[in-house]
C-alpha positions in Angstrom: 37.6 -6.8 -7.4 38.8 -10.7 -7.3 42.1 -9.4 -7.0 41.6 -7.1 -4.2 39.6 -10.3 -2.6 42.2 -12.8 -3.3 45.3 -10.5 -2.3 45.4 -11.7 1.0 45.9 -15.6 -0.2 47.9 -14.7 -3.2 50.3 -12.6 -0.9 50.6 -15.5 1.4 51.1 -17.8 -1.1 54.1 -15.7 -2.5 55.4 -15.3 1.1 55.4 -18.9 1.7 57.3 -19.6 -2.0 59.6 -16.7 -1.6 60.5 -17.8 1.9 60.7 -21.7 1.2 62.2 -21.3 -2.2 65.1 -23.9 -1.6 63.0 -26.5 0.3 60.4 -28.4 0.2 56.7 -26.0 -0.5 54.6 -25.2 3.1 51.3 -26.2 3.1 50.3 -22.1 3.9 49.7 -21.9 -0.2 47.6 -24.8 -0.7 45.6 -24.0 2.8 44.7 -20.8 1.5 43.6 -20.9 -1.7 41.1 -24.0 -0.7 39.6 -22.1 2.0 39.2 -19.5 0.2 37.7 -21.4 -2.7 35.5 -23.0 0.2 34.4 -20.2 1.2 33.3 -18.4 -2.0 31.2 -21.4 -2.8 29.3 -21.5 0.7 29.1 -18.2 2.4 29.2 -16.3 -0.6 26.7 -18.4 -2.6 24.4 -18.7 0.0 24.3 -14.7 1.0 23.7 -14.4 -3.2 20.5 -16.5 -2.6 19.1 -15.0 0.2 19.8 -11.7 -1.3 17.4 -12.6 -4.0 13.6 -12.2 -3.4 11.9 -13.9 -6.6 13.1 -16.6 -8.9 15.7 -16.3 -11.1 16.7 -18.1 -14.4 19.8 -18.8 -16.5 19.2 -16.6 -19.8 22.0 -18.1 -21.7 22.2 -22.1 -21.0 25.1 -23.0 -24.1 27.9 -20.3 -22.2 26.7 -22.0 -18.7 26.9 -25.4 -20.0 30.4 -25.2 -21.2 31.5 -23.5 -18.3 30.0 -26.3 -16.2 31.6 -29.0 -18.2 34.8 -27.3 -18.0 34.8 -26.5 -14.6 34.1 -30.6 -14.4 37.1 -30.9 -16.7 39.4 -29.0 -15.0 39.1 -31.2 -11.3 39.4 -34.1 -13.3 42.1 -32.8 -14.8 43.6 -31.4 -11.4 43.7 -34.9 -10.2 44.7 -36.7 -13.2 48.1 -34.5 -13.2 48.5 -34.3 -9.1 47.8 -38.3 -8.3 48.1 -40.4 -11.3 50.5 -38.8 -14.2 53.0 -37.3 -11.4 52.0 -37.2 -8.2 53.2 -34.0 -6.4 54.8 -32.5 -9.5 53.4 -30.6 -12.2 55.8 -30.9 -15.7 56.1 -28.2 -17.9 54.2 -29.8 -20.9 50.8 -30.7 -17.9 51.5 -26.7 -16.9 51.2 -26.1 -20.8 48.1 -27.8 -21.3 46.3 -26.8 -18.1 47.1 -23.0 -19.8 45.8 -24.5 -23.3 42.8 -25.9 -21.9 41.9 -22.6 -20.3 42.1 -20.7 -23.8 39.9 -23.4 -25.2 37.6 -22.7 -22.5 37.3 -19.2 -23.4 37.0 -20.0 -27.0 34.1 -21.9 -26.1 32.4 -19.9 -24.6 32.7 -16.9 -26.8 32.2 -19.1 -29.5 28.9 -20.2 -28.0 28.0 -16.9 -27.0 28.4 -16.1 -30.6 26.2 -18.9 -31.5 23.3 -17.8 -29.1 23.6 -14.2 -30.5 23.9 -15.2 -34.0 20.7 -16.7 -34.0 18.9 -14.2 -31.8 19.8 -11.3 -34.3 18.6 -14.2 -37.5 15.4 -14.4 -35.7 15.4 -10.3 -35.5 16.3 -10.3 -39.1 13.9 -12.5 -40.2 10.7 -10.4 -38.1 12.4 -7.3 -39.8 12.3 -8.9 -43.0 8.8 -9.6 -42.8 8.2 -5.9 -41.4 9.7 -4.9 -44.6 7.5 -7.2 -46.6 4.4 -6.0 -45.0 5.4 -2.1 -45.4 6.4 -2.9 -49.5 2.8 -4.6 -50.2 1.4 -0.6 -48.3 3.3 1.1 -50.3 2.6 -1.3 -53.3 -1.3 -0.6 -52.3 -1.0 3.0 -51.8 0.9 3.2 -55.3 -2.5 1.4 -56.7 -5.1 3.4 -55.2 -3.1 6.4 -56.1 -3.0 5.3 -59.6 -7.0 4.8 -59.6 -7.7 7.8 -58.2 
């Protein structure tokens, strides 16, 4: 689905490189993917919203918060490489580390979805465990009263 909504960008984008591949890069590729960035966050946000008729909450706030600080991150980062470290060029080792980060990201946030689900199946455990408790002290009883009788 995001590729089939991105195509049209991402096809103009490799129009303009293929076309401009000796000189300097258009501004077409750059254009594109903004607006279409811009447009995802407004018009597409904003429908989501108004689709929705009651309140809605974040269930899992530790994958949402490292997503949010990544996504922080990563324009800082953006900038850092485009304006300060060398403007208008990206070198291979920032291209390398933009990729890295984006690995670490996902490690992140499966690790934290880990985390979240590690501790929601300890605190199953631990109600099973005293299920299991309760059931061995009936049995335990019923053993008894079987004896007695």
């Amino acid at each position: 689905m995001a590729l089939g909504s991105s195509a049209p960008e991402i096809l103009l984008s490799v129009y303009e490189t293929v076309i401009s591949i000796d000189t300097v890069p258009g501004e077409l590729g750059p254009s594109t993917i903004v607006g279409s960035a811009a447009f995802n966050l407004l018009i597409i946000s904003a429908v989501s919203v108004m689709a929705v008729d009651n309140v809605k909450k974040i269930d899992d706030m530790g994958v949402f918060v490292v997503t949010s600080i990544a996504s922080l991150f990563a324009y800082i980062w953006l900038y850092i490489v485009l304006k300060v470290w060398t403007p208008g060029f990206v070198s291979v080792i920032e291209a390398l580390l933009t990729l890295f980060y984006f690995f670490l990201l996902v490690g992140c946030s499966y690790a934290a979805d880990r985390c979240r689900n590690a501790g929601l199946e300890k605190a199953k455990s631990e109600e099973e465990k005293i299920e299991l408790e309760k059931e061995k002290l009936r049995l335990v009883a019923k053993s008894y009263l079987r004896k007695m009788a």
